[in-house]
C-alpha positions as CSV (number, residue, x, y, z in Angstrom):
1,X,-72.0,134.2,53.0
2,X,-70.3,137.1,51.6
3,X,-68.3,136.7,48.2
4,X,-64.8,136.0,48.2
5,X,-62.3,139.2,47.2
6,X,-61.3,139.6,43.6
7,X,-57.7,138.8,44.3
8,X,-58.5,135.8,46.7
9,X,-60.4,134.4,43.8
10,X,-57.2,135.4,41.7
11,X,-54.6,133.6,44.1
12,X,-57.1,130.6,43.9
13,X,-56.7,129.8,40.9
14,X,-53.5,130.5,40.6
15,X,-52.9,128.3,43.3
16,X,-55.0,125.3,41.4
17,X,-52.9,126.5,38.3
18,X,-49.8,125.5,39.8
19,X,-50.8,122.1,41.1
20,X,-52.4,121.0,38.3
21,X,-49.1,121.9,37.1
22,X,-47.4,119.8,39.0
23,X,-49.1,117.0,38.7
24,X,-48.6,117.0,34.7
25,X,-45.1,118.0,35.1
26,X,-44.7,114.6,37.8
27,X,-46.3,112.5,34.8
28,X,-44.4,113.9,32.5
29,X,-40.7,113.3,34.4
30,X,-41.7,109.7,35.2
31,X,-42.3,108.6,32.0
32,X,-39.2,110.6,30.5
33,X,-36.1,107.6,30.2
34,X,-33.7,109.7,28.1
35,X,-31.9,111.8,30.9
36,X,-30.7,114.7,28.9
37,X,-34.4,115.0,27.7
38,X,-35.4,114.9,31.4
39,X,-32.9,117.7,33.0
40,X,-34.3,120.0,30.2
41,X,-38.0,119.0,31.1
42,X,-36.9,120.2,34.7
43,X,-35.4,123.1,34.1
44,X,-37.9,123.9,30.9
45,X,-41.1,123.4,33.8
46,X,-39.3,124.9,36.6
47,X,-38.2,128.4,34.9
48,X,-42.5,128.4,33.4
49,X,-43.7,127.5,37.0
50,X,-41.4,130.2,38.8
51,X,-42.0,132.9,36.0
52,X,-38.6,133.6,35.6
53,X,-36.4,134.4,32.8
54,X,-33.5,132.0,33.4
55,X,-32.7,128.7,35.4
56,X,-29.7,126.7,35.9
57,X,-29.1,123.1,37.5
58,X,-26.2,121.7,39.2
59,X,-25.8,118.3,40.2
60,X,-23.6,116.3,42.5
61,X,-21.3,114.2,40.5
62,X,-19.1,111.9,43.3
63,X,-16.4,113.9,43.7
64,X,-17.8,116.1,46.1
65,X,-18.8,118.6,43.6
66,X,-21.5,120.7,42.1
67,X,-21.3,120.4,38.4
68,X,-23.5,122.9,36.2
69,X,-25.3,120.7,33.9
70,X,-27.9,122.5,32.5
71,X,-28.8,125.9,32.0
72,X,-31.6,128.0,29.8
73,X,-28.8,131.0,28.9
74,X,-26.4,129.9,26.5
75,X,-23.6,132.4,27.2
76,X,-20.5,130.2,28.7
77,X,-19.5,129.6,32.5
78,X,-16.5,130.7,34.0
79,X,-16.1,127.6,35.8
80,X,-17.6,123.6,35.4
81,X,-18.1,122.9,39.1
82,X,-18.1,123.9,42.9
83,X,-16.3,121.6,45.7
84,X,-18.6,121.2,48.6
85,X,-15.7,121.0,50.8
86,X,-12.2,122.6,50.3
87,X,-10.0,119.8,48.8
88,X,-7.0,120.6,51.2
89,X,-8.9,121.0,54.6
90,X,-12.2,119.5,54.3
91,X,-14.3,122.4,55.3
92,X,-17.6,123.0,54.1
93,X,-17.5,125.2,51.2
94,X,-20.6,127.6,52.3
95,X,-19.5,130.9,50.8
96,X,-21.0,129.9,47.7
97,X,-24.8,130.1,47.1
98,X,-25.2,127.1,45.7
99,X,-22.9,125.4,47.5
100,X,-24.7,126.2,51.1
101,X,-28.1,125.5,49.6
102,X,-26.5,122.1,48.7
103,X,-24.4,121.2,52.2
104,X,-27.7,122.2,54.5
105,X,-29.9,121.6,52.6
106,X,-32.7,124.9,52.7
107,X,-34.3,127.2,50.1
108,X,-32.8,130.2,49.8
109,X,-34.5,133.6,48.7
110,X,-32.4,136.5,47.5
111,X,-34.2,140.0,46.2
112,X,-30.9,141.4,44.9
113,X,-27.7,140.1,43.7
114,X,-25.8,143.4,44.3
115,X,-27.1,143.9,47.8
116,X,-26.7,140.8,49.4
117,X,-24.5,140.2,52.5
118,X,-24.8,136.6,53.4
119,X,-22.8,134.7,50.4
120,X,-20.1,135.4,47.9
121,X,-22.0,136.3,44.2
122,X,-18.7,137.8,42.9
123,X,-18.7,134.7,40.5
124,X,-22.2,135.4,39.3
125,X,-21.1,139.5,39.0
126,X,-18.8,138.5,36.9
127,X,-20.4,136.5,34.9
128,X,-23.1,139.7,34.3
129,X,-19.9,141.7,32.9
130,X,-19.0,139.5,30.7
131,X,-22.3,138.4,29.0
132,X,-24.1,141.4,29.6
133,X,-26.9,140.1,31.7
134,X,-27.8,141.6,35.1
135,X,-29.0,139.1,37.8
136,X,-31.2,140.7,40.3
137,X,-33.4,138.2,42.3
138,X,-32.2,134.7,42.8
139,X,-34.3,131.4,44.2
140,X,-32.4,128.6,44.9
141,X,-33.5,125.2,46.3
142,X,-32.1,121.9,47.2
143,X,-33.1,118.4,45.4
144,X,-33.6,115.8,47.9
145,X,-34.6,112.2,47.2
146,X,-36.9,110.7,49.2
147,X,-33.8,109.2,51.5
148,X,-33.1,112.8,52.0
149,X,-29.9,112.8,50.2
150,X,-29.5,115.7,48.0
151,X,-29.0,114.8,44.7
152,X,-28.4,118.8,42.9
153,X,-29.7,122.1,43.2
154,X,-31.7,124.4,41.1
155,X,-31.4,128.1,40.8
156,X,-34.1,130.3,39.4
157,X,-32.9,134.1,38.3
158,X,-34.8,136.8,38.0
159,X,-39.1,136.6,38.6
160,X,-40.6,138.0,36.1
161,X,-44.4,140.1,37.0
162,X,-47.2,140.7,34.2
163,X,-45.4,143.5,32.1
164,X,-42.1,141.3,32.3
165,X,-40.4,143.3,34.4
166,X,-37.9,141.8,37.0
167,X,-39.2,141.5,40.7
168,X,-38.2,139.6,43.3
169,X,-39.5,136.1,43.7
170,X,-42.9,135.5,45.7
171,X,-42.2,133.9,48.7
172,X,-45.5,131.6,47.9
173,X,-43.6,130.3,45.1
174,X,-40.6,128.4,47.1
175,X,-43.3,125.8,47.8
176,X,-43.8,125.5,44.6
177,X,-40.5,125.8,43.4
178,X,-39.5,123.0,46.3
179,X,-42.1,120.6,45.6
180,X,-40.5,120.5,41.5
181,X,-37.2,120.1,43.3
182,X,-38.4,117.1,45.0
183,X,-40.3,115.7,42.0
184,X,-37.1,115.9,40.2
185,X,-35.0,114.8,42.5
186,X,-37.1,111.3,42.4
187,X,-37.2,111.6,38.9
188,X,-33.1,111.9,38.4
189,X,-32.9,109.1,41.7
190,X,-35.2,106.6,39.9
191,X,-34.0,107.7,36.3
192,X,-30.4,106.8,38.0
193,X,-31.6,103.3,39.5
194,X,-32.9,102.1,36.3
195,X,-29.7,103.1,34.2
196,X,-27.6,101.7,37.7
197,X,-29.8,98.0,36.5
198,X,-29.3,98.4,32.8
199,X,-25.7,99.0,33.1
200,X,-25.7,96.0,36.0
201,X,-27.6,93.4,33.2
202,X,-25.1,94.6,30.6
203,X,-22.1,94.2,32.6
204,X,-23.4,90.6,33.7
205,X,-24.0,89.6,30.2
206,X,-20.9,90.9,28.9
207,X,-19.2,88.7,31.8
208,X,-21.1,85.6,30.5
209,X,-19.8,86.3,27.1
210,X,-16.5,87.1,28.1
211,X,-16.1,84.1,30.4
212,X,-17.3,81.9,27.4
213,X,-15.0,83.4,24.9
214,X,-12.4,82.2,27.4
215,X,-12.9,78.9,28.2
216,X,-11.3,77.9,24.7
217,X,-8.2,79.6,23.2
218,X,-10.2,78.3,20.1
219,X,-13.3,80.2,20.2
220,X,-11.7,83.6,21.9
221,X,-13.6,86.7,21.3
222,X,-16.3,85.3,18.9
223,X,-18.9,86.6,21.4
224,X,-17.4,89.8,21.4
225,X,-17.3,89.6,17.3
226,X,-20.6,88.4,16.4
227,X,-22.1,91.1,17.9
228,X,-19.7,93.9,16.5
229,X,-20.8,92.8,13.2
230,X,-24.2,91.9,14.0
231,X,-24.5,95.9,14.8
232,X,-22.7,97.0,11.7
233,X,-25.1,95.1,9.7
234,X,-28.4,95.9,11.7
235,X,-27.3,100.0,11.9
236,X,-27.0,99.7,7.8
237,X,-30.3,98.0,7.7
238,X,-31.9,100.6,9.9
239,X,-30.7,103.3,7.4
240,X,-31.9,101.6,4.2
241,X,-34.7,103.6,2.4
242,X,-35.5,101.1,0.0
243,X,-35.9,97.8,-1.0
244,X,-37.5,95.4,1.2
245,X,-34.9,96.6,4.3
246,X,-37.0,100.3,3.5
247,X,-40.0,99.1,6.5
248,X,-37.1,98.1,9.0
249,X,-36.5,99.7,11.9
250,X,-35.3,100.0,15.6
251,X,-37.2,102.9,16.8
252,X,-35.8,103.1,20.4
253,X,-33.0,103.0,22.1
254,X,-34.8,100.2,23.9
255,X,-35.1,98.3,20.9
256,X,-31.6,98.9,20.5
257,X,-30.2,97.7,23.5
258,X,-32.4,94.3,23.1
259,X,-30.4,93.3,20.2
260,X,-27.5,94.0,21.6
261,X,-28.4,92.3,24.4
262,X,-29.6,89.0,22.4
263,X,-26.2,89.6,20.4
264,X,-24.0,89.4,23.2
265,X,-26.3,86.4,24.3
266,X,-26.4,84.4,21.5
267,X,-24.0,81.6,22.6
268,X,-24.3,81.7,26.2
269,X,-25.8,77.9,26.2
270,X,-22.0,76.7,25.4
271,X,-21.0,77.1,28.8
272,X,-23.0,73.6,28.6
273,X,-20.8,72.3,25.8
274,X,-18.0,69.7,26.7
275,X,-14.6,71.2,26.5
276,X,-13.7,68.1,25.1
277,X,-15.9,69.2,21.8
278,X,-15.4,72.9,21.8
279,X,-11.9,72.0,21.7
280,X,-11.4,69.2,19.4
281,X,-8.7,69.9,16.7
282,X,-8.1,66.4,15.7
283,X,-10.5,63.3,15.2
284,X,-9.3,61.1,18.1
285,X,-8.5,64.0,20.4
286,X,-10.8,63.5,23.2
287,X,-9.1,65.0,26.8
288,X,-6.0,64.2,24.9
289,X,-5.2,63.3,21.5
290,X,-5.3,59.4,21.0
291,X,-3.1,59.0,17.8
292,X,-0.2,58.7,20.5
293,X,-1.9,55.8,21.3
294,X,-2.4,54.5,17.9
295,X,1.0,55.1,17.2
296,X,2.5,53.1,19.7
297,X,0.4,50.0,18.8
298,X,2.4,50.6,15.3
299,X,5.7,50.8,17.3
300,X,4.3,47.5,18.4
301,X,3.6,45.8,15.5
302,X,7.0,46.9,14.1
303,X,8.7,45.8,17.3
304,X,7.0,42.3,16.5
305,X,8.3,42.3,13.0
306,X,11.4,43.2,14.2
307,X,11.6,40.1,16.8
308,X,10.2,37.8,13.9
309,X,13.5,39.0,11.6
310,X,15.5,37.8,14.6
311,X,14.1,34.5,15.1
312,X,14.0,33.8,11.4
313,X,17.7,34.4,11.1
314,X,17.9,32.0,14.5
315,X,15.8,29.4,12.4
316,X,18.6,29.6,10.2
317,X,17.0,31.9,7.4
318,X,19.2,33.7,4.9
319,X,19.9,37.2,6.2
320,X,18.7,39.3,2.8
321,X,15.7,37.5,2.8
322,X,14.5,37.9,6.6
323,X,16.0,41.7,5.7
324,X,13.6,42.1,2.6
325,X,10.7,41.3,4.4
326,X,11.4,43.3,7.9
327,X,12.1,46.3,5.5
328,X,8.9,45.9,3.4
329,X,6.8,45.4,6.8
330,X,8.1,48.9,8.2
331,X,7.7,50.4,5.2
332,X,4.3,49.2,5.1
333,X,3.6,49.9,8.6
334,X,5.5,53.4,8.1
335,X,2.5,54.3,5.4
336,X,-0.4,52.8,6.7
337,X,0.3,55.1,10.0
338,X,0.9,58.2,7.8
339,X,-2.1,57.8,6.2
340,X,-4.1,57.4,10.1
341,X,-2.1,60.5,11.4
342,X,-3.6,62.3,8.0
343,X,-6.7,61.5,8.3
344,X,-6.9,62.2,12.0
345,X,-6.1,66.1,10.7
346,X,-9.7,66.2,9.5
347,X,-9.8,67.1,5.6
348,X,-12.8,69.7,4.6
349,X,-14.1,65.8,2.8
350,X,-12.8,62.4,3.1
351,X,-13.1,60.4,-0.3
352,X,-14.9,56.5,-0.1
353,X,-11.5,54.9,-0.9
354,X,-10.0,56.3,2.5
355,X,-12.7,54.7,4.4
356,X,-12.1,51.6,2.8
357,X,-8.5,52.1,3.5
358,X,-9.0,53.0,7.2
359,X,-11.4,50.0,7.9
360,X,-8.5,47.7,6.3
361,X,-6.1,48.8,8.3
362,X,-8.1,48.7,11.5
363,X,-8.8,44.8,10.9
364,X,-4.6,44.6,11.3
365,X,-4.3,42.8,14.4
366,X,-1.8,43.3,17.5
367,X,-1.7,40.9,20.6
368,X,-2.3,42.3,23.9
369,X,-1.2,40.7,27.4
370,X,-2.7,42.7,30.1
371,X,-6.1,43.0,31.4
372,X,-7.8,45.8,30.0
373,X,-10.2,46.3,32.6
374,X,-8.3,47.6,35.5
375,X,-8.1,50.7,36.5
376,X,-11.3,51.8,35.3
377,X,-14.0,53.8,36.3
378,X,-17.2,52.0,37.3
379,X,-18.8,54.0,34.8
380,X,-16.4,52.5,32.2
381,X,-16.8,48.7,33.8
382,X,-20.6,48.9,33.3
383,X,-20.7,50.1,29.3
384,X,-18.1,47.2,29.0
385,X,-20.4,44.5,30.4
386,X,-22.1,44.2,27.1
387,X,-19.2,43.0,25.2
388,X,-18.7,39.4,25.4
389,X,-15.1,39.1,24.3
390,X,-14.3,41.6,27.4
391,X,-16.4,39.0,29.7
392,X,-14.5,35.9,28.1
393,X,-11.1,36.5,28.0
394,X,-9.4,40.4,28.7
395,X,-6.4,39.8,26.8
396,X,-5.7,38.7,23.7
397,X,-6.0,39.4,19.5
398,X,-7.1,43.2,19.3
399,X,-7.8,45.4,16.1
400,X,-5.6,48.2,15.3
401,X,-8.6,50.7,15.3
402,X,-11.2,49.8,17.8
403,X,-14.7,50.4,18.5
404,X,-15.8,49.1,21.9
405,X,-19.2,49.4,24.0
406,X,-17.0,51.3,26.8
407,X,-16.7,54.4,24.4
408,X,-20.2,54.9,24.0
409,X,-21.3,57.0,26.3
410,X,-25.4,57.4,27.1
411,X,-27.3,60.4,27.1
412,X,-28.4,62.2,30.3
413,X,-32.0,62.7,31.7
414,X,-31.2,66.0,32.2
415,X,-30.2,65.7,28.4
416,X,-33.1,64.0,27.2
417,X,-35.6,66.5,29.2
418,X,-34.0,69.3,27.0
419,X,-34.5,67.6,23.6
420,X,-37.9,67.1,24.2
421,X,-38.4,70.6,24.7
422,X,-40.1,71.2,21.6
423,X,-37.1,71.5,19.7
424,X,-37.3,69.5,15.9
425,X,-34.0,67.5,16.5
426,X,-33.0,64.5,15.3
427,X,-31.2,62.7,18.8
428,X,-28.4,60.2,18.2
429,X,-28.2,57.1,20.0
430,X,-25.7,58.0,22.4
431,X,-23.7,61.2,24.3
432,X,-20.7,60.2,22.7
433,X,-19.1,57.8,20.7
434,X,-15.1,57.6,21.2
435,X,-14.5,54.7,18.9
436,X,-11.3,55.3,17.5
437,X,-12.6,54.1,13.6
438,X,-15.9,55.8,14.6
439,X,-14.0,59.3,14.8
440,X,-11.2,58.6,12.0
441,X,-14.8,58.0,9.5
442,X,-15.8,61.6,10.6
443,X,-16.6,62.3,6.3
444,X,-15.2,66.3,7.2
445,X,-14.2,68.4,10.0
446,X,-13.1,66.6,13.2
447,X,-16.1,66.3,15.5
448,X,-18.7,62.5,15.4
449,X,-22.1,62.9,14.6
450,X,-22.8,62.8,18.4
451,X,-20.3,65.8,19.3
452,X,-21.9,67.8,15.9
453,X,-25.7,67.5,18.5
454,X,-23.8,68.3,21.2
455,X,-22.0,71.3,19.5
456,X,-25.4,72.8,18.3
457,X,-27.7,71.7,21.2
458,X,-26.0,75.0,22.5
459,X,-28.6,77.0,20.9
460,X,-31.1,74.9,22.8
461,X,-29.4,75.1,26.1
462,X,-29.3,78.9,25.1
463,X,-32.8,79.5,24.9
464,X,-33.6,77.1,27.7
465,X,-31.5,79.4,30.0
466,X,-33.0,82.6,28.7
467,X,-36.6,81.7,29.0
468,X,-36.0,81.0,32.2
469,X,-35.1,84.7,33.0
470,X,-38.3,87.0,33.5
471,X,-37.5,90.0,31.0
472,X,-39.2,93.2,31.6
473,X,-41.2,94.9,28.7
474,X,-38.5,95.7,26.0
475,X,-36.7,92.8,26.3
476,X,-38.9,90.3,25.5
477,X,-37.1,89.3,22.2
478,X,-33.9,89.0,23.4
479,X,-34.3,85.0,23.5
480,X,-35.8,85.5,20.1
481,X,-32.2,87.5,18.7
482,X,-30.0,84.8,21.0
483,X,-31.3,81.9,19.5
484,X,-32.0,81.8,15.9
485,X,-28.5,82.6,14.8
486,X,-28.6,78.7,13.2
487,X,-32.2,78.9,11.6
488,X,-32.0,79.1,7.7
489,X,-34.3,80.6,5.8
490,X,-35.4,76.8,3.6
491,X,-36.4,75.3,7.6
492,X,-33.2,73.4,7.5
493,X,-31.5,74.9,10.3
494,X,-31.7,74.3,14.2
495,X,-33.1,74.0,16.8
496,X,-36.7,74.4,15.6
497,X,-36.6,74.5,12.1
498,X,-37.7,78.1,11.1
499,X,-38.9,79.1,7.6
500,X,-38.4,82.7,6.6
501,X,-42.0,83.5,7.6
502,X,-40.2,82.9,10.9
503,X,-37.5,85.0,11.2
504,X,-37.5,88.2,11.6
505,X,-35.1,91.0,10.0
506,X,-32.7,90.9,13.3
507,X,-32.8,86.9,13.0
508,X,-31.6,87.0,9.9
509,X,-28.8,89.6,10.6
510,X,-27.5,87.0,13.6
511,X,-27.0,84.2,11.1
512,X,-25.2,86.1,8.7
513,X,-22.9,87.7,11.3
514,X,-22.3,84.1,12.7
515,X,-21.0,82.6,9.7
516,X,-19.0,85.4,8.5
517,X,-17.5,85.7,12.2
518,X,-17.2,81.8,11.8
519,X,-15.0,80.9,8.9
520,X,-12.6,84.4,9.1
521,X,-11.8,83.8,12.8
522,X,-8.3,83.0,13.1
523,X,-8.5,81.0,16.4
524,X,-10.3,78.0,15.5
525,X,-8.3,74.7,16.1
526,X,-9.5,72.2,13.7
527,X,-9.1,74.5,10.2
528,X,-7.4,77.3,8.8
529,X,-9.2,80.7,8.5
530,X,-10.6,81.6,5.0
531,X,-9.7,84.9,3.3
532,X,-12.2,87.6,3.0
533,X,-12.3,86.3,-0.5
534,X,-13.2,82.8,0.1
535,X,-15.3,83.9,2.7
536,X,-17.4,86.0,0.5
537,X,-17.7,82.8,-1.6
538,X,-19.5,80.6,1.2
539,X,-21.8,83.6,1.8
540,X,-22.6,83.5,-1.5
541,X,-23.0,80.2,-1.7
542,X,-25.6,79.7,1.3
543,X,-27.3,82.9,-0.1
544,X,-27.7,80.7,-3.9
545,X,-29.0,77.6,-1.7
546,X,-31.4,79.9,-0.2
547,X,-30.6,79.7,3.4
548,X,-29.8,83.3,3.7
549,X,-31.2,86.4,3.1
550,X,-30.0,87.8,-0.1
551,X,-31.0,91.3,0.4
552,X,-28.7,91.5,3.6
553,X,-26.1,89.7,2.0
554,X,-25.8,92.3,-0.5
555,X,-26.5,95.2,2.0
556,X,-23.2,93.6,3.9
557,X,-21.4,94.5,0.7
558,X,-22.9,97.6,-0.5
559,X,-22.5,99.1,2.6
560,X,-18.6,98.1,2.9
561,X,-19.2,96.9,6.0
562,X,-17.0,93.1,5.0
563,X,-14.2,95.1,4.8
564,X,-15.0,97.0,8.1
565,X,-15.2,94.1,9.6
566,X,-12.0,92.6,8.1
567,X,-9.5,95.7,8.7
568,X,-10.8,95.5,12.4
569,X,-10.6,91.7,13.0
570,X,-9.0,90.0,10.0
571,X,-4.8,89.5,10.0
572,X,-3.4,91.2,6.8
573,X,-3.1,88.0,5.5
574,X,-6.4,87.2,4.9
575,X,-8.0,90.8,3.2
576,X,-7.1,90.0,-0.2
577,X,-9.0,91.5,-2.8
578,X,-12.7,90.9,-3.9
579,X,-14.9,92.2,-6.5
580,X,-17.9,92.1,-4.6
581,X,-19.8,93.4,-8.3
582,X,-19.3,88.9,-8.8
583,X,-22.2,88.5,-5.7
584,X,-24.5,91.3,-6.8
């Protein structure tokens, strides 16, 4: 068999040349994910593949337009874009060279720029003039994804041969120059899908968030706080260059975006949480706030005095005397109720001798004539079967203050499957407990024991919901970030009781933005929002009692980022001044 010619042998290998190309350069714009990164791969292995000394690539933006988006040649356009069709008529806009390539969709060669008849390259002559470059030999081909749909064009000026010289472009190489087109077109498409998905997921979460912030005019915005500040505070971490912050990083975008993600997540399990909870300004308030009902068993009781003064003075008693002691009992009465309606406020720490006080006056008795079981719910009817004086007789002597069986409410088995999910919790008895001395006892704040587990099982139901979702690779730690904002470094937090060998950098950057968020939000119903100053003083505080970490505490007021925070969410009011040289 006679050897092949020189030049066969030459086109050969070319040939190989260029498909081994392509297959690196498909490889290469698959596993690209930062977009402007892959337009310049593109254009960067499309002007190499076509030997040619410039390239340019316009895309279709949604308006019916071919944007220039990338080009090797620096000197500036005339123009941004190119309508496809005439805005005013809605014909095709096929003078254009790009345009046409674009609206039909087929590869177009062109040897010279100055001699060609078929399209309008007055823009690209001038565009010679002005920069000083002289286009000669053109290739232009269409990107097509794999529905067809063409997604931009690419334009290849001027082939270079083996002394440099320009020539026109090798017919042989359209294929080539086609088959990058279509590589990039899938690349752009899928590059597109998978930003269409993240920005889908962010938008989804960001609902979530928003429609939790929402449900209270209490908690408004904290899920749109926490994670402002929870960025502030990881982006000055990320910088730090010494110190034990120095080894910290986010090296992605996708790294990023997780914490973001478990940021904007972190309190998406209190969509579970009662409203009558999240809510709760005032110990007895439950749907409603009972001290209206407390107070009108006072109005009762002074309504009884009130008839006894009247039938003393029938019985014939001297008037200043029956007067003396009506007075004394509404005065008396007048007090005690005060002293309820206080206490139901919710001090930041109720002192021994107003318990005593409260239980005293809940032993005052009132008489009641009506049958307190009707109009219950059968729920209701069957926590009251245990009580014997309800079986016995429904009217009657009652205390002032009562705790009955109907107000305690049982836990779930949906409830009870979640605590035993592994989580270290310490389960009260029951759901809820609406006694009316059991809530006036509350020692500080205005929620019971049982609505303090319910407020934090959030953070259970939280990562109970996000384990359920199947997160690709990158976002594995996402339930990680959501749901350790309540873990202290001493193991004394919750759900799980993490130590600091637990929890990681970002962790610990959740709990701090948490509790700052936490006591300087003005919204809250139940206290009044502290200054930066005082605020700054609790930080400190948890950061002396070890629960947490000191070096970000300080890197929070290094960096300024406090009184970022504050002149972004704060009211004037509370940014007073602080000497942040007292926490260092």
């Amino acid at each position: 068999m006679p050897a092949a010619p020189l030049s066969a042998l030459q086109t050969n290998a070319e040939t190989i040349d260029k498909l081994t190309s392509l297959i690196e350069i498909g490889i290469s714009l698959s596993s690209e994910r930062d977009r402007n990164k892959l337009l310049a791969l593109i254009l960067e292995h499309g002007k190499r593949l076509c030997h040619c000394d410039a390239a340019t690539m316009y895309l279709i933006d949604g308006k019916d337009r071919l944007a220039f988006s990338l080009r090797t040649r620096g000197d500036p356009l005339p123009v941004s874009y190119l309508d496809l069709h005439d805005p005013q008529t809605g014909a095709p806009n096929e003078n254009h060279l790009a345009t046409w390539v674009a609206l039909h969709p087929h590869s177009v060669v062109i040897d010279n720029a100055y001699d060609e008849p078929r399209f309008d390259l007055s823009g690209t002559h001038e565009m010679d003039r002005l920069s000083g470059y002289r286009t000669v030999s053109m290739l232009t081909v269409p990107m097509r994804s794999r529905g067809g749909t063409v997604v931009g064009v690419l334009q290849f000026l001027n082939a270079l041969d083996g002394d440099a010289q320009v020539t026109p472009f090798a017919h042989p190489l359209v294929q080539v120059a086609e088959a990058l087109a279509a590589q990039a077109a899938v690349a752009i498409e899928n590059h597109a899908l998978v930003e269409g998905r993240s920005q889908l997921i962010d938008s989804i979460i960001r609902m979530i968030a928003s429609a939790i912030d929402a449900r209270s005019p209490h908690t408004g915005d904290h899920c749109e706080r926490v994670p402002s500040l929870a960025l502030m505070i990881a982006e000055a971490a990320n910088a730090a260059d010494e110190g034990t912050l120095a080894d910290f990083r986010f090296r992605s975008q996708e790294e990023w975006r997780e914490f973001r993600i478990g940021a904007w997540m972190h309190d998406c399990g209190k969509i579970t949480t009662p409203d009558q909870v999240l809510d709760k300004g005032a110990k007895l308030e439950m749907f409603y706030n009972r001290i209206h009902e407390v107070r009108m068993r006072f109005e009762v009781l002074r309504r009884d005095a009130e008839i006894a003064r009247l039938q003393a003075l029938l019985d014939g008693e001297d008037h200043a005397a029956a007067d003396a002691r009506f007075a004394e009992t509404c005065a008396h009465l007048s007090d005690d109720f005060r002293f309820v309606a206080e206490m139901n406020l919710g001090a930041e720490s109720t002192r021994p001798e107003d318990i005593a006080r409260l239980r005293k006056i809940a032993s005052t008795t009132w008489t009641s004539h009506y049958d307190r079981r009707l109009g219950l719910t059968p729920a209701e009817l069957s926590r009251m079967g245990s009580d014997p004086a309800s079986a016995a007789d429904p009217w009657g002597e009652e205390r002032l203050l009562q705790d009955r069986p109907e107000h305690r409410v049982p836990h779930t088995p949906r409830d009870r499957d979640l605590f035993a999910g592994g989580f270290r919790v310490d389960v009260p008895k029951h759901r809820f407990d609406y006694g009316e001395l059991h809530n006036l006892s509350v020692p500080s704040g205005t929620l019971t024991p049982e609505e303090r587990f319910l407020s934090r099982a959030h953070v259970m139901h939280t990562l109970a919901m996000l384990e359920l979702i199947p997160f690709p690779e990158g976002m594995t730690r996402v339930p990680e970030y959501a749901g350790t904002h309540h873990e202290t470094l001493t193991g004394t937090g919750y759900p799980r009781k993490l130590d600091a060998d637990d929890l990681s950098i970002p962790a610990r950057i959740m709990a701090i933005a948490d509790i700052f968020e936490a006591v300087t939000a003005p919204d809250r119903p139940y206290r009044k929002p502290n200054t930066l100053s005082e605020a700054l003083d609790l930080l400190a505080g948890f950061r002396n009692r070890g629960t947490i970490d000191p070096d970000l505490f300080a890197l929070f007021l290094r960096s300024g980022i406090h009184l970022r925070y504050a002149e972004q969410y704060l009211t004037p009011e509370q940014i007073d001044p602080v000497d942040i040289a007292r926490y260092l």
